[in-house]
N, CA and C atoms as an extended XYZ file, in Angstrom:
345
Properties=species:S:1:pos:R:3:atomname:S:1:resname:S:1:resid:I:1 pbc="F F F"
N        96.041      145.864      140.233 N   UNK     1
C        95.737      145.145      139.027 CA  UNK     1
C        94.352      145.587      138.566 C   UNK     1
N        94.133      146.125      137.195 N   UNK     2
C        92.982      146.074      136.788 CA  UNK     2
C        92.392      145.454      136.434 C   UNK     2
N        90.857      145.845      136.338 N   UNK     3
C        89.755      144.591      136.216 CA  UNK     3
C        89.595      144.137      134.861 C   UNK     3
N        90.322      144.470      134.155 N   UNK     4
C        90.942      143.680      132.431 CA  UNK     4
C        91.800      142.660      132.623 C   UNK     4
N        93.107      143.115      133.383 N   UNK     5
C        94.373      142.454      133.479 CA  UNK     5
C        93.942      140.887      134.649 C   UNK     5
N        93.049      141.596      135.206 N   UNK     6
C        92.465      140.000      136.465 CA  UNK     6
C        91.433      139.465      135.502 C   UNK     6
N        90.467      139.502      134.051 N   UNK     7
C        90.049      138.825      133.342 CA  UNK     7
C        91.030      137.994      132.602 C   UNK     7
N        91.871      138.676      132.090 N   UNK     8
C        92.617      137.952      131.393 CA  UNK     8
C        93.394      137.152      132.300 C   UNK     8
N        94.154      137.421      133.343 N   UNK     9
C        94.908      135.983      133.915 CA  UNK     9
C        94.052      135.325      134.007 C   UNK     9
N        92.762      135.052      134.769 N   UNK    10
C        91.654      134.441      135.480 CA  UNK    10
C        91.280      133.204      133.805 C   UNK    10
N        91.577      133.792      132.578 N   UNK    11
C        91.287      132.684      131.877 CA  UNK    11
C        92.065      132.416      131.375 C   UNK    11
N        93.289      132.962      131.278 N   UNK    12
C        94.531      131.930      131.271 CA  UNK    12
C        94.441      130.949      131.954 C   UNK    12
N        93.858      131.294      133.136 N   UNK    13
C        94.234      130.036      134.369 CA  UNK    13
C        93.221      128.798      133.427 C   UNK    13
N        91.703      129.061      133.584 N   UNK    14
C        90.961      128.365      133.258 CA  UNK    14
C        91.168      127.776      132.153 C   UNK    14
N        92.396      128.328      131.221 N   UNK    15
C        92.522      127.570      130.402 CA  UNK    15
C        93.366      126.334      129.935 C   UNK    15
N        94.103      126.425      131.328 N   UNK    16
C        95.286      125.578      131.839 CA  UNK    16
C        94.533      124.161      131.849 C   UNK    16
N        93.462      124.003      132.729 N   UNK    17
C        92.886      122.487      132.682 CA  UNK    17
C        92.418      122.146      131.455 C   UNK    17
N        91.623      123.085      130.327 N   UNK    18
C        91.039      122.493      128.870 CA  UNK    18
C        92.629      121.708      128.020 C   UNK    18
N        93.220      122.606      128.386 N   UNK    19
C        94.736      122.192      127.579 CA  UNK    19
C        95.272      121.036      127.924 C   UNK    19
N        95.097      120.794      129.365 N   UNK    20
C        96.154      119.223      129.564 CA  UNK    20
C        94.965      118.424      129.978 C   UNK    20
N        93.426      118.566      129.593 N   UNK    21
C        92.552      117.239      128.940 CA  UNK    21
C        92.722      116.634      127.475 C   UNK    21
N        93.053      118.445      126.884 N   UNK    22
C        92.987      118.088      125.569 CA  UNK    22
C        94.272      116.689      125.418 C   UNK    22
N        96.060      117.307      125.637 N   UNK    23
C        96.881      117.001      125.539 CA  UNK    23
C        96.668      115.239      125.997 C   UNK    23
N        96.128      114.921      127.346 N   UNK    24
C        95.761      113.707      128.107 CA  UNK    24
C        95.426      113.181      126.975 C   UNK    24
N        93.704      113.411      126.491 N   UNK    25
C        92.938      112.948      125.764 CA  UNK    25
C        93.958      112.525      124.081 C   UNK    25
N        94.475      113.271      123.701 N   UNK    26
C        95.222      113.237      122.218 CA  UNK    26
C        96.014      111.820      122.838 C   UNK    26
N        97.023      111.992      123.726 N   UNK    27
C        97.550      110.781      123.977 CA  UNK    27
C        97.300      109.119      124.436 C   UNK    27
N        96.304      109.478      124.872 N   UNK    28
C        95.587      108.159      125.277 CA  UNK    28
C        95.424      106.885      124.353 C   UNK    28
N        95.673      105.725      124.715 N   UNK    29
C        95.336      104.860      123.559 CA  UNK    29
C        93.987      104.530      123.139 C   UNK    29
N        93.651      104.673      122.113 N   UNK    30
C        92.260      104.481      121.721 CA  UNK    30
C        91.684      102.807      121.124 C   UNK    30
N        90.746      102.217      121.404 N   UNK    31
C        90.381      100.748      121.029 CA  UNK    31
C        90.417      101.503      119.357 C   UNK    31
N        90.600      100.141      118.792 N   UNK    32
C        90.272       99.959      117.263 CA  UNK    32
C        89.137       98.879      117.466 C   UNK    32
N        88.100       99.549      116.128 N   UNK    33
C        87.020       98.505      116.162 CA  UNK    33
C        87.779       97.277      114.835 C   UNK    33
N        88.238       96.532      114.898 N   UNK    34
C        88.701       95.860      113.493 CA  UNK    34
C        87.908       94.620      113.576 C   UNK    34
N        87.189       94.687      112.430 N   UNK    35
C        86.467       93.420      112.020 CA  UNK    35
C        87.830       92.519      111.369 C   UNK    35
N        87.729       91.070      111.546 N   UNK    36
C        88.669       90.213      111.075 CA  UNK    36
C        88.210       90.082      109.271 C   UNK    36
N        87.221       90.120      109.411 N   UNK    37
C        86.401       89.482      107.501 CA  UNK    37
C        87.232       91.058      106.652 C   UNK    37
N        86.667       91.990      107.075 N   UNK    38
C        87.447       93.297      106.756 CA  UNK    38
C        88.698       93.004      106.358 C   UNK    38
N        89.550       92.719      107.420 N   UNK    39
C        91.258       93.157      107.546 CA  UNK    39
C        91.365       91.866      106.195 C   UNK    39
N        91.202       90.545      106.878 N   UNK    40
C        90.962       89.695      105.718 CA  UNK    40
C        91.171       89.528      104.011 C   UNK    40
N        90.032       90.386      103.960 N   UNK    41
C        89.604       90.885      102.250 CA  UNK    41
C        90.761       92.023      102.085 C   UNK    41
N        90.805       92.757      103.276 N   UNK    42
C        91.532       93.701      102.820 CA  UNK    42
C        92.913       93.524      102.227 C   UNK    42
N        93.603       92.255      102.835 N   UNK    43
C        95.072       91.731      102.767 CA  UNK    43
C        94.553       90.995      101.819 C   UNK    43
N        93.234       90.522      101.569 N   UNK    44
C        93.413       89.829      100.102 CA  UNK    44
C        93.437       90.545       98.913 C   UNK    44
N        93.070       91.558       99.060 N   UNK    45
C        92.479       92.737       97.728 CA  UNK    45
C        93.970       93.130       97.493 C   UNK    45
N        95.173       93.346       98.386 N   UNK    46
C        96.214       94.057       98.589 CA  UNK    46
C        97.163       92.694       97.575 C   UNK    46
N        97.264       91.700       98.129 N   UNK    47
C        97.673       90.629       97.609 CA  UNK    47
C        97.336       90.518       96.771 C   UNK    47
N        96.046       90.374       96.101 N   UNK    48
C        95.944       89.906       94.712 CA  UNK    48
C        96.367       91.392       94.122 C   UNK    48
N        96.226       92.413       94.082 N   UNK    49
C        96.296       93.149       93.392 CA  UNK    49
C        98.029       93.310       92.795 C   UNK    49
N        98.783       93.203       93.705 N   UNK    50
C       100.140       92.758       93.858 CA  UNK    50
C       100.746       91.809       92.797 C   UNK    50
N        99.661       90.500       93.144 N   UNK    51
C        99.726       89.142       91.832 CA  UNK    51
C        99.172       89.912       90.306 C   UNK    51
N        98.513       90.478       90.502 N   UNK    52
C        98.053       90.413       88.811 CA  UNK    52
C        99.010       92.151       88.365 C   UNK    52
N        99.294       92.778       89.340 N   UNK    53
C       100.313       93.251       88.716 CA  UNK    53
C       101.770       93.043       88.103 C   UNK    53
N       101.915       91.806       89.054 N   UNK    54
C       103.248       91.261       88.318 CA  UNK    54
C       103.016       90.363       87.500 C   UNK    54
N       101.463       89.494       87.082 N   UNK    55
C       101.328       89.112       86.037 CA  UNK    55
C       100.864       89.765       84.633 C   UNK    55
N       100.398       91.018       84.601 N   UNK    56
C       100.437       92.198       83.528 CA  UNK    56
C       102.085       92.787       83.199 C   UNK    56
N       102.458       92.942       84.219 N   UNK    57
C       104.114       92.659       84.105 CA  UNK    57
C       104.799       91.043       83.178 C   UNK    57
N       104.342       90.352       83.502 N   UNK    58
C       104.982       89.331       83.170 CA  UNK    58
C       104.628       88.966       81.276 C   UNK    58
N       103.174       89.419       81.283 N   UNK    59
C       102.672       89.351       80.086 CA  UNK    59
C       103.151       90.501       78.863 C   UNK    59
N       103.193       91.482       79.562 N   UNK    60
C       103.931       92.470       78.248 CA  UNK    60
C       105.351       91.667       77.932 C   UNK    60
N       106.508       91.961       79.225 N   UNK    61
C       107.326       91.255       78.823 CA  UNK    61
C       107.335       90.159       77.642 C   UNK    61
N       106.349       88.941       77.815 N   UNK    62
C       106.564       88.034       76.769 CA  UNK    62
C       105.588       88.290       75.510 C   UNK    62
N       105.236       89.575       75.356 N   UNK    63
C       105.327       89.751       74.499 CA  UNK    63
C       106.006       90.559       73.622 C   UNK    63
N       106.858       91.332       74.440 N   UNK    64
C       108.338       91.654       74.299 CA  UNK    64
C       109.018       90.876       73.121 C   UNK    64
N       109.227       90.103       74.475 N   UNK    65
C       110.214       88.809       73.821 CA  UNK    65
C       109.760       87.871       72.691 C   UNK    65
N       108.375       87.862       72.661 N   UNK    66
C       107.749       87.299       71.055 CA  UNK    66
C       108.103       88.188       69.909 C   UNK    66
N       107.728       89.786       70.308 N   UNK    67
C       108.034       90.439       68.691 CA  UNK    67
C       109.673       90.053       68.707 C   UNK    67
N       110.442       90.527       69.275 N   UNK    68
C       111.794       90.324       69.412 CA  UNK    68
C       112.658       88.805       68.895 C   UNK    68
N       111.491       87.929       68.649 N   UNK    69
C       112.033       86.692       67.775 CA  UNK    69
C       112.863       85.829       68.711 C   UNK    69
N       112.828       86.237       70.028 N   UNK    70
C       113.991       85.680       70.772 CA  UNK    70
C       113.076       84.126       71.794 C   UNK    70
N       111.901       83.827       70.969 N   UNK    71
C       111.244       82.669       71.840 CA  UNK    71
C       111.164       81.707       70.408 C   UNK    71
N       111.233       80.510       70.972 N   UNK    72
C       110.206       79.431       69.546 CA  UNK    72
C       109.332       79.113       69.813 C   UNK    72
N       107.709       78.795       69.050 N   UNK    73
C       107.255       78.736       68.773 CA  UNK    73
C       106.633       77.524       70.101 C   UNK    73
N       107.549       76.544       70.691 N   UNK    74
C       107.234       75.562       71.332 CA  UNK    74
C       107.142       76.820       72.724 C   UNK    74
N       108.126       77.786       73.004 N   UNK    75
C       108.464       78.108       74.230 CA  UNK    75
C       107.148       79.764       74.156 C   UNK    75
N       106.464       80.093       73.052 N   UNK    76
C       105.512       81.137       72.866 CA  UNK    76
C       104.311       79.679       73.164 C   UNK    76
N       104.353       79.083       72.736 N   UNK    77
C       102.418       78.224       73.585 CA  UNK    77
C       103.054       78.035       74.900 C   UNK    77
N       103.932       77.413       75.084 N   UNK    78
C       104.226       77.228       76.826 CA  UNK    78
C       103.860       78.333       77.663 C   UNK    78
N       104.665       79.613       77.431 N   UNK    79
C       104.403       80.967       78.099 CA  UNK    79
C       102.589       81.017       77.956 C   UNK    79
N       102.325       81.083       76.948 N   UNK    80
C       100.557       81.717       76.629 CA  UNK    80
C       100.150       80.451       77.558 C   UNK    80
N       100.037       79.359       77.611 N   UNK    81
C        99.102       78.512       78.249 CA  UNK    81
C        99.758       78.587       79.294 C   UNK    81
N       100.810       78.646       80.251 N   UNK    82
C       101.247       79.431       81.517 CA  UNK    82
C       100.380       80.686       81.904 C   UNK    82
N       100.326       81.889       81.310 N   UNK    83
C        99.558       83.235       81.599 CA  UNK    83
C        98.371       82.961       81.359 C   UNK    83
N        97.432       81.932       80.572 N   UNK    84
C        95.962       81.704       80.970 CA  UNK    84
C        95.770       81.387       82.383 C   UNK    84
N        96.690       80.213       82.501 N   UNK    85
C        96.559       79.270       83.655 CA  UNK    85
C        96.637       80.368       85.037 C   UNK    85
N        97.632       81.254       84.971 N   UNK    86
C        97.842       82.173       85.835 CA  UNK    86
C        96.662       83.177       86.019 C   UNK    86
N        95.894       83.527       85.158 N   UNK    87
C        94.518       84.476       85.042 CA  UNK    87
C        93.369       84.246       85.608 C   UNK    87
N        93.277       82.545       85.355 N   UNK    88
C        92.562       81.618       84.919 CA  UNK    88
C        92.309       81.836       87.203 C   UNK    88
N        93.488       81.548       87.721 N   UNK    89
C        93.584       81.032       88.933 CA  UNK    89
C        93.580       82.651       89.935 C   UNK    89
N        93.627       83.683       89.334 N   UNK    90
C        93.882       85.057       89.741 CA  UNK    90
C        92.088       85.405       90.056 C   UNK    90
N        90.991       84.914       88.836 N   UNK    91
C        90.300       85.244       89.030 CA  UNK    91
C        89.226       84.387       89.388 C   UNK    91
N        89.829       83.076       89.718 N   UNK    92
C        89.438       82.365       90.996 CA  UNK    92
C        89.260       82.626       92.229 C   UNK    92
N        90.820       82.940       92.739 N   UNK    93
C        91.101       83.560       93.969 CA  UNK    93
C        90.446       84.903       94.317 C   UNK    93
N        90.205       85.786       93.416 N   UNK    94
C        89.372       87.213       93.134 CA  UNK    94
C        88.365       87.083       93.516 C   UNK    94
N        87.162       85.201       93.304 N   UNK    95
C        85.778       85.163       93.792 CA  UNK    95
C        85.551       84.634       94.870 C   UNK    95
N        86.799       84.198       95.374 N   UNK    96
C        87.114       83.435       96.413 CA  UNK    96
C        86.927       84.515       97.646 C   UNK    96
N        87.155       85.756       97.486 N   UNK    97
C        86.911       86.932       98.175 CA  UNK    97
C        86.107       87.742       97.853 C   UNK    97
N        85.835       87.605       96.833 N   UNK    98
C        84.395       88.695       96.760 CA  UNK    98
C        84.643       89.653       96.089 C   UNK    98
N        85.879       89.800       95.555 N   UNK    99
C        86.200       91.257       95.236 CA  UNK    99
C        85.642       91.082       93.058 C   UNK    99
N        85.598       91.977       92.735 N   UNK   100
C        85.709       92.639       91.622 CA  UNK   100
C        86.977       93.180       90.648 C   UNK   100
N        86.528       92.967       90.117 N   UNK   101
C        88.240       93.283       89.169 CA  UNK   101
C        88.811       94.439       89.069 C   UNK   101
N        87.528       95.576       89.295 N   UNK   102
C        87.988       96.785       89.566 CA  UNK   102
C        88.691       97.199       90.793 C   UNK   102
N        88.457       96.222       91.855 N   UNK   103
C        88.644       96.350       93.460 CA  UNK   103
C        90.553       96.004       93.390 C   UNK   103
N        90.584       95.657       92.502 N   UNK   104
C        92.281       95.382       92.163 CA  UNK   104
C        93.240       95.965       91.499 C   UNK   104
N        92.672       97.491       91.233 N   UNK   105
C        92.935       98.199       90.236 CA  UNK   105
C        93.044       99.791       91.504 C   UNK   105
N        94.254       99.973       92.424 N   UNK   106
C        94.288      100.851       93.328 CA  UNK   106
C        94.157      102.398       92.568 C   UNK   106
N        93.540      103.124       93.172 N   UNK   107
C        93.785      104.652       93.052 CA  UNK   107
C        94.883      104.792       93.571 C   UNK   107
N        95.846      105.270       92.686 N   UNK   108
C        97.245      106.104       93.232 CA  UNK   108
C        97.235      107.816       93.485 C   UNK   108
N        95.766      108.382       93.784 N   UNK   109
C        95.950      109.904       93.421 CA  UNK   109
C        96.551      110.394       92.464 C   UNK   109
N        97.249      110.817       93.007 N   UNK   110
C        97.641      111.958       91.520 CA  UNK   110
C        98.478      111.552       90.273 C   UNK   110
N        98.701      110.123       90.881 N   UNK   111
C        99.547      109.225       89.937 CA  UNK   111
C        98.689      108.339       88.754 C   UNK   111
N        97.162      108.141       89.416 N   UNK   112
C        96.542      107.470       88.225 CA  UNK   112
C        95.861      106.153       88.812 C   UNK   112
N        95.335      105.571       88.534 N   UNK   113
C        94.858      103.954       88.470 CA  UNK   113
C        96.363      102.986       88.700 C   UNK   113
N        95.619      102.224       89.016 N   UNK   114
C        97.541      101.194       89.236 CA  UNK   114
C        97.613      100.400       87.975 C   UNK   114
N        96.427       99.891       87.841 N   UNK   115
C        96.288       98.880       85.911 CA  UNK   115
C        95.581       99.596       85.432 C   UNK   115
């Protein structure tokens, strides 16, 4: 065997233990540091953002249904003083956490802003 061919096995070999630390190490379970106030806000930011999307949803709709002539006049103030009341309590809950109005408004990448 030449003294090339015994370098090269010789760190094959040595390279046998870096590989199954690495492999060990990749598999191992790792702690998560999770703050509770974090996860918290975070499921609140997720949630509200959720609510005021289906209430921007809910609001085109009736106004849908206003040009469309298909509400009266008693059932167009009901809806409008319903969707204040709903805004009204969205951005209650919004200070209730701390967040910002922009903080409810997700980046979708390549898709855009969510509102």
């Amino acid at each position: 065997m030449s003294k090339n061919q015994l370098l090269s096995t010789r760190s094959k070999v040595d390279a046998v233990p870096f590989i199954a630390q690495q492999l060990v190490a990749a598999n191992t379970p790792r702690k998560l540091d999770i703050d509770g106030d974090r996860v918290r806000n975070g499921l609140a930011q997720l949630v509200l953002t959720l609510v005021k999307l289906l209430h921007e949803l809910l609001e085109r709709q009736a106004i849908r249904r206003m040009d469309s002539g298909s509400l009266s006049d008693e059932e167009i103030e009901r809806l409008g003083m319903t969707l204040m009341r709903q805004a009204e309590e969205l951005d209650n809950l919004r200070e209730v956490f701390g967040l910002k109005d922009e903080d409810l408004n997700l980046n979708l990448g390549p898709l855009g802003r969510l509102l």
